[in-house]
C-alpha positions as MATLAB code, in Angstrom:
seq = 'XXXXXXXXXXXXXXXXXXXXXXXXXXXXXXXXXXXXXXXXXXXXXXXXXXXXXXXXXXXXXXXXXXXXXXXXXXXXXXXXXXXXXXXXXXXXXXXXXXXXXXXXXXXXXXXXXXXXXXXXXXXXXXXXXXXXXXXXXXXXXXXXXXXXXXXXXXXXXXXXXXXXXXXXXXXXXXXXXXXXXXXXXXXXXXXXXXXXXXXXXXXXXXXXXXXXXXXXXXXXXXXXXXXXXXXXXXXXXXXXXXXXXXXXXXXXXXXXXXXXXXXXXXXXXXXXXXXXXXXXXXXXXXXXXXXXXXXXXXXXXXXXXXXXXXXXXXXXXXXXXXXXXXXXXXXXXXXXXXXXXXXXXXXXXXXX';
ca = [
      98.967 -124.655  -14.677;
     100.219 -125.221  -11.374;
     103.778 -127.127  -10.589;
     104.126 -130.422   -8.825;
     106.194 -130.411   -6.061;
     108.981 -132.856   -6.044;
     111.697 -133.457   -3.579;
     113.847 -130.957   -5.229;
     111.526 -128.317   -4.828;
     110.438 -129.122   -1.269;
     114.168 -129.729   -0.114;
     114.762 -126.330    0.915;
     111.001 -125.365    1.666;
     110.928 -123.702    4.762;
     109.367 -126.094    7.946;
     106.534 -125.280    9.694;
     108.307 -124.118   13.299;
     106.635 -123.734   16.587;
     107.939 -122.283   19.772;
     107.594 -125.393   21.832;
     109.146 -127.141   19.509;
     112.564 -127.584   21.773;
     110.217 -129.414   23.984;
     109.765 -132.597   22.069;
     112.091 -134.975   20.103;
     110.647 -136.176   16.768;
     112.255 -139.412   15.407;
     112.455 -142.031   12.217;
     113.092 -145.438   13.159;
     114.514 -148.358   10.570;
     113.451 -151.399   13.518;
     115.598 -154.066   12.049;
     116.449 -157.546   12.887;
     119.984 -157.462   12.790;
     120.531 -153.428   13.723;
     118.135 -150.517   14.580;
     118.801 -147.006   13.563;
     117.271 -143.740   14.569;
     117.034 -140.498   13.042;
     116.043 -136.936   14.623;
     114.768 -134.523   12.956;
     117.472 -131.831   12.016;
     120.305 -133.326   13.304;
     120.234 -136.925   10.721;
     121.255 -140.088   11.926;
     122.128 -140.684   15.708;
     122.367 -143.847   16.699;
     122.978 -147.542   14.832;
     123.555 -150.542   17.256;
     122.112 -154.225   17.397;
     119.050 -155.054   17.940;
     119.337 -157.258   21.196;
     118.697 -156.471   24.668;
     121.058 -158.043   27.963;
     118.231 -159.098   30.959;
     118.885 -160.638   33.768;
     116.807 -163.163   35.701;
     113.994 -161.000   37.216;
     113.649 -159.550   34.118;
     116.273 -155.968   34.078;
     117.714 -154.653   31.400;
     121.085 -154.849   31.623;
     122.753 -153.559   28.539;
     121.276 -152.935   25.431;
     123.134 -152.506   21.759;
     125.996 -152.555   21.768;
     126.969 -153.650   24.715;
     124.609 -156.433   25.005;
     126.272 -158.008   21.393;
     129.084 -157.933   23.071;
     127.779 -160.526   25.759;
     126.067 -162.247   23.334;
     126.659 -165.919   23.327;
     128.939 -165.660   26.601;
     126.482 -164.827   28.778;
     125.961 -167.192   32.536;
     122.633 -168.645   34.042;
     121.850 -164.737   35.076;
     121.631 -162.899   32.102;
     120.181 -164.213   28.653;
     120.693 -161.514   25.767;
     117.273 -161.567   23.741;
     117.105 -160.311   19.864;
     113.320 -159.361   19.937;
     112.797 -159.439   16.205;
     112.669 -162.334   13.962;
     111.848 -162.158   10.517;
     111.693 -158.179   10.568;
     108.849 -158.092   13.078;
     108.556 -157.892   16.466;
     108.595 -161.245   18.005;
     108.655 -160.105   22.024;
     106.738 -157.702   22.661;
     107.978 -156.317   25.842;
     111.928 -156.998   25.291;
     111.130 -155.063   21.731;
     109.297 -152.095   23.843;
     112.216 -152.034   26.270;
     114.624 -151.621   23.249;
     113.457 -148.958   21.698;
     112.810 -147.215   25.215;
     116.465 -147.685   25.683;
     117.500 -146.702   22.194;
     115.646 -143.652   22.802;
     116.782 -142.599   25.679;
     120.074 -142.860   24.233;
     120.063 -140.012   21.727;
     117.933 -138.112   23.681;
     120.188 -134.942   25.197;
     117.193 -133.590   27.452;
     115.598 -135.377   30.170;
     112.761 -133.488   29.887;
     112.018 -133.719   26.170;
     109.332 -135.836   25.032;
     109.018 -138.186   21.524;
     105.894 -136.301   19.482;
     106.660 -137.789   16.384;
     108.134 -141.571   15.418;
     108.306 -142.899   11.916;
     108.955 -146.771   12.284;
     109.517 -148.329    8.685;
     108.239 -152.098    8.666;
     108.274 -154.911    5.806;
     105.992 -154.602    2.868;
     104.576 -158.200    3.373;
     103.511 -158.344    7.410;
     100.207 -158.700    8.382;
      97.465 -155.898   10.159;
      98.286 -157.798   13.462;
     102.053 -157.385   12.910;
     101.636 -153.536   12.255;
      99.595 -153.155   15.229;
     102.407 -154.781   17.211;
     104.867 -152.038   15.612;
     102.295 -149.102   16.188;
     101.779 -150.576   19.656;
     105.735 -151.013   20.896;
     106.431 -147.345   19.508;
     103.402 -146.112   21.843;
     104.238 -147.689   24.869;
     107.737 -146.424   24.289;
     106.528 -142.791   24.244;
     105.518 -141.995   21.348;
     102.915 -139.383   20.763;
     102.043 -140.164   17.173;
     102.790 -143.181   15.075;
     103.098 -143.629   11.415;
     104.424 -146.758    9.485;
     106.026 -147.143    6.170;
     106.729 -149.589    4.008;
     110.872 -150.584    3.786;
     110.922 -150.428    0.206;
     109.449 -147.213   -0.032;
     111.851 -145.592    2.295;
     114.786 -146.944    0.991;
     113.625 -145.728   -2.424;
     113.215 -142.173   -0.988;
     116.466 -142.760    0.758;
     118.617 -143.439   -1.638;
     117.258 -140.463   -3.917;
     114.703 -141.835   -6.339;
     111.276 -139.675   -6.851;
     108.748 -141.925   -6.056;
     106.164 -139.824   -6.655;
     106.937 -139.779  -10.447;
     104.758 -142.014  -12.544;
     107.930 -143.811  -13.680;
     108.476 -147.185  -12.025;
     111.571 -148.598   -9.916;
     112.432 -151.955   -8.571;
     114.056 -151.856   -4.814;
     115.559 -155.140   -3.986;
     116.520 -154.326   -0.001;
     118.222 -157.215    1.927;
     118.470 -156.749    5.431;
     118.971 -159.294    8.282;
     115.867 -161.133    8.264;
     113.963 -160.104    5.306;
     114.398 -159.354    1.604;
     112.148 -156.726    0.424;
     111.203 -156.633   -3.307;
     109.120 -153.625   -4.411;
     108.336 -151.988   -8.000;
     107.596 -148.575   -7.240;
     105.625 -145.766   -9.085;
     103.310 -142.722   -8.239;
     103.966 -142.955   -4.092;
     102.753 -146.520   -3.923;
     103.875 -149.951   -4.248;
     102.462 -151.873   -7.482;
     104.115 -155.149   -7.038;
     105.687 -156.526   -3.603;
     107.371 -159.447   -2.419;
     108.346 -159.722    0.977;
     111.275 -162.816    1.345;
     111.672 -163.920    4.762;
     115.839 -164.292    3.580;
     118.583 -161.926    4.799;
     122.047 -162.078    6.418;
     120.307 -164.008    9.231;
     119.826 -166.886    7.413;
     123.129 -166.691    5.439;
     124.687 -166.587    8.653;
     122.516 -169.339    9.678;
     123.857 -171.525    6.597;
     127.703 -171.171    6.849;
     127.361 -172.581   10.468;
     125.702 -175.623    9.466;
     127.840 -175.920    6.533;
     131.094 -176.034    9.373;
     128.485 -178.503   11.322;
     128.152 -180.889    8.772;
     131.726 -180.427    6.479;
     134.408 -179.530    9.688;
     132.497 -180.903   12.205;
     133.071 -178.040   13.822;
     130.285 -175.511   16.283;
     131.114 -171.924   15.196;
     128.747 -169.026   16.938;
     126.468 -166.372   15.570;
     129.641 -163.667   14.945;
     132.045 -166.217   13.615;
     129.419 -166.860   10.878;
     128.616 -163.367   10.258;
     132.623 -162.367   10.373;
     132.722 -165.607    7.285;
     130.125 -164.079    5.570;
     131.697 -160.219    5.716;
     135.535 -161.669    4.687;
     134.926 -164.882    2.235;
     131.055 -164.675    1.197;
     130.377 -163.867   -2.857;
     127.498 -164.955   -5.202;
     129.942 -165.691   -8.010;
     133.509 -167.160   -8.398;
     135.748 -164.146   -7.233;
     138.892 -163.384   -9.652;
     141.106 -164.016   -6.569;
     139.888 -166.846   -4.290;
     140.701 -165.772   -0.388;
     140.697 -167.856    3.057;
     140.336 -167.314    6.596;
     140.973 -169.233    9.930;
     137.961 -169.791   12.047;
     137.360 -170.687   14.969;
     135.220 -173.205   17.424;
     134.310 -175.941   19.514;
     135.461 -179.636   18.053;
     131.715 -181.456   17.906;
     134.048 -184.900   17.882;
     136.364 -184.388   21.211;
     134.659 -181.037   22.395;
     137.723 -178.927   22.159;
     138.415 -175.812   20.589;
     139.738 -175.922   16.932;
     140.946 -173.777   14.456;
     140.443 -174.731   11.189;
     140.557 -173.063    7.346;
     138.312 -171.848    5.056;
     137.962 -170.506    1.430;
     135.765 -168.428    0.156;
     135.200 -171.069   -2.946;
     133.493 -173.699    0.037;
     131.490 -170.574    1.458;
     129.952 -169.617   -1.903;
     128.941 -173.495   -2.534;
     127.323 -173.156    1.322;
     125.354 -170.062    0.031;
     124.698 -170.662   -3.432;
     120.968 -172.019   -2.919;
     120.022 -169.246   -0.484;
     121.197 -166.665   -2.650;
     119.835 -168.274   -5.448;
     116.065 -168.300   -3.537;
     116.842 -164.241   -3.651;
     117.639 -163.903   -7.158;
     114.343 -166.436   -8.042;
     112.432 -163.771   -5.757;
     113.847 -160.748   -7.905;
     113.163 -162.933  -11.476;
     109.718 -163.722  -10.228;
     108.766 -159.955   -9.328;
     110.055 -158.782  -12.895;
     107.270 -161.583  -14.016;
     104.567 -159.511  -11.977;
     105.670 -155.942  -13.074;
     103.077 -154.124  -15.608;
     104.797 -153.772  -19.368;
     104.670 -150.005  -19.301;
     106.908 -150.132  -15.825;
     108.883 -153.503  -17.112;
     110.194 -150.979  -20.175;
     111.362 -148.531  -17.360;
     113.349 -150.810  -15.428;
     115.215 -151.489  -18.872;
     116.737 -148.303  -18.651;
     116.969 -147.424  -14.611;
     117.485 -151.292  -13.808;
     117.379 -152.521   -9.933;
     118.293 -150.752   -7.364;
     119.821 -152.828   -4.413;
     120.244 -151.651   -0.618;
     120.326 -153.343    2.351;
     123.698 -154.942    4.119;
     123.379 -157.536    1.523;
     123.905 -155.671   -1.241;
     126.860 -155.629    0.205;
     128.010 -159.874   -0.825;
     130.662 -159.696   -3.279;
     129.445 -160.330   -6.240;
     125.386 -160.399   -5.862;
     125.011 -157.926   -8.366;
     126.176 -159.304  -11.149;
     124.847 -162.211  -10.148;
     121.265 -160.680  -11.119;
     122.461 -158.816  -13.700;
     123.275 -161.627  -15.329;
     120.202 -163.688  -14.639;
     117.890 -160.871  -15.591;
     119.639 -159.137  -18.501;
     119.114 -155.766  -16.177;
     121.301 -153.134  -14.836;
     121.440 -153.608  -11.167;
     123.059 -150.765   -9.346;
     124.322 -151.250   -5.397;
     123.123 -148.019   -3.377;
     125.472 -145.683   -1.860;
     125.395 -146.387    1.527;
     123.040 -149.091    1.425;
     122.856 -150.040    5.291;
     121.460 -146.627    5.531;
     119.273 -146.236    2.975;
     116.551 -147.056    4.749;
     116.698 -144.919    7.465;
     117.718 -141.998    5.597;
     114.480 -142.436    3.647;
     112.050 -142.952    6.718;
     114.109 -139.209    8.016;
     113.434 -138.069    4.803;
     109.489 -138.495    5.803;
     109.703 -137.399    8.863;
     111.518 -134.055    8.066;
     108.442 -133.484    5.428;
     105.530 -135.403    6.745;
     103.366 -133.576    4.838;
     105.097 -134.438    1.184;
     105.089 -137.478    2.045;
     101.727 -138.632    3.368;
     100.624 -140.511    0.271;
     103.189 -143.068    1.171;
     102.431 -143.899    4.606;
     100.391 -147.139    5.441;
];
């Protein structure tokens, strides 16, 4: 009888070389909406900046990355900075196309070295139309071929799991504007909920909740920098504040003024609530044969918000289920969409 290959045995299998192979540059996006990492074959990870893009007003690219979240919110009449994806998919087109040219171009050490390959991971719930606009960006950007997989499959790969075993694993993967929910087993997805809910939105809520309870207009990086330092999904066992800082919305001057990490949990309690509903209603869906699995392997979460204080017990509590946080998890993703390109083959079956 002959073995199955798993990722163990194929690990060390020798590659397939050829001797123009110095020519090209083959390459694993994860295209998200908060950051975008890329991955080159044989050399690992390479790049992770913002996804935003610095034009000005004819339409140049003036910094992209880094740089351009930098200028973000500060920015004059003459240059906007544009975050092309919303929601985890591409919302403009041609600022998206001119990111990932630039992002290229970036950790590319040849000028004369071409993209042959590009593995671009997108959410398990967008539509035909929305992959299309993915398949089409990476083309226009140079790349040769294009194949698209599914988030939670790559962070499952990523972070280690065989997913070609007929044993089944739940991914919970939050990232900035989506939170993926997958049960995985045999290289496809048998349940899959797609949350349009990340850091985004928690973002989103703590400035609102200054809006409305300090009357005062914080920006995009304040809210993320409350989120990093004070957020948590349950009461922490030492309570912690912060000064923040913004514009007065009574007399329109800047104010500092003090927050605890007890009034930022209330501000994100029914958001991260919505999450943990998601994750309750996806065990609901799961098959019983895969349901008595999880019991013992429990969820897996990645994502940068697997990364709130707290979250996992937070589900581990509500669904009586071990819930372990992935090393890494801001990664895991990408490391899983390198680990498909590096064996395109192996993988196949999990490609959309």
């Amino acid at each position: 009888m002959q073995a199955t290959e798993t990722p163990e045995t194929t690990k060390n299998r020798p590659k397939k070389q050829s001797a123009f192979d110095w020519l090209y540059t083959d390459i694993a996006i994860d295209l998200g909406t908060a950051n975008t990492l890329i991955y080159e074959r044989g050399k690992g990870i390479v790049l992770n900046e913002p996804s935003i893009v610095a034009m000005d007003a004819k339409g140049g690219v003036v910094a992209i990355g880094h740089e351009a979240r930098l200028m973000h919110e500060k920015t004059h009449q003459n240059i906007r900075t544009i975050r092309p994806l919303r929601d985890g998919v591409i919302a403009d087109f041609e600022v998206a196309e001119h990111m990932i040219r630039g992002m290229i171009k970036k950790v590319k050490k040849r000028w004369y070295s071409s993209t042959r390959k590009m593995v671009v991971c997108v959410p398990s719930g967008i539509t035909e139309v929305e992959k299309r606009a993915v398949r089409d960006s990476a083309e226009r950007a140079g790349a040769k071929e294009v194949f698209l997989v599914d988030e939670p499959m790559a962070a499952a790969i990523g972070i280690g799991l065989d997913v070609h075993e007929p044993v089944g694993n739940m991914i919970v993967d939050i990232g900035g504007g989506t939170t993926e929910i997958a049960v995985i087993a045999l290289s496809g997805i048998v349940y899959s909920q797609s949350v349009r809910i990340g850091g985004d939105k928690l973002n989103e809520v703590i400035i609102n909740y200054f809006r409305r309870n300090h009357n005062l207009l914080i920006g995009e990086r304040t809210g993320e920098e409350v989120k990093m330092t004070l957020g948590s999904a349950t009461p922490l066992d030492e309570e912690i504040e912060m000064y923040a800082k913004g514009r007065d919305l009574i007399n329109g001057v800047p104010k500092t003024r003090v927050v605890t990490s007890r009034d930022v949990r209330e501000a994100l309690s029914e958001t991260v609530n919505t999450i943990v509903e998601s994750v309750t209603k996806s065990l609901e869906q799961t098959p019983p044969e895969l349901s008595s699995d999880l019991l013992d392997r429990g969820i897996m979460l990645t994502g940068g918000g697997a990364l709130l204080k707290n979250l996992d017990r937070l589900i581990m509590e509500t669904t009586e289920l071990p819930v372990h946080i992935a090393e890494d998890p801001l990664t895991a993703v990408v490391r899983g969409t390198g680990a498909i390109l590096e064996d395109i083959d192996f993988y196949k079956s999990v490609l959309t």
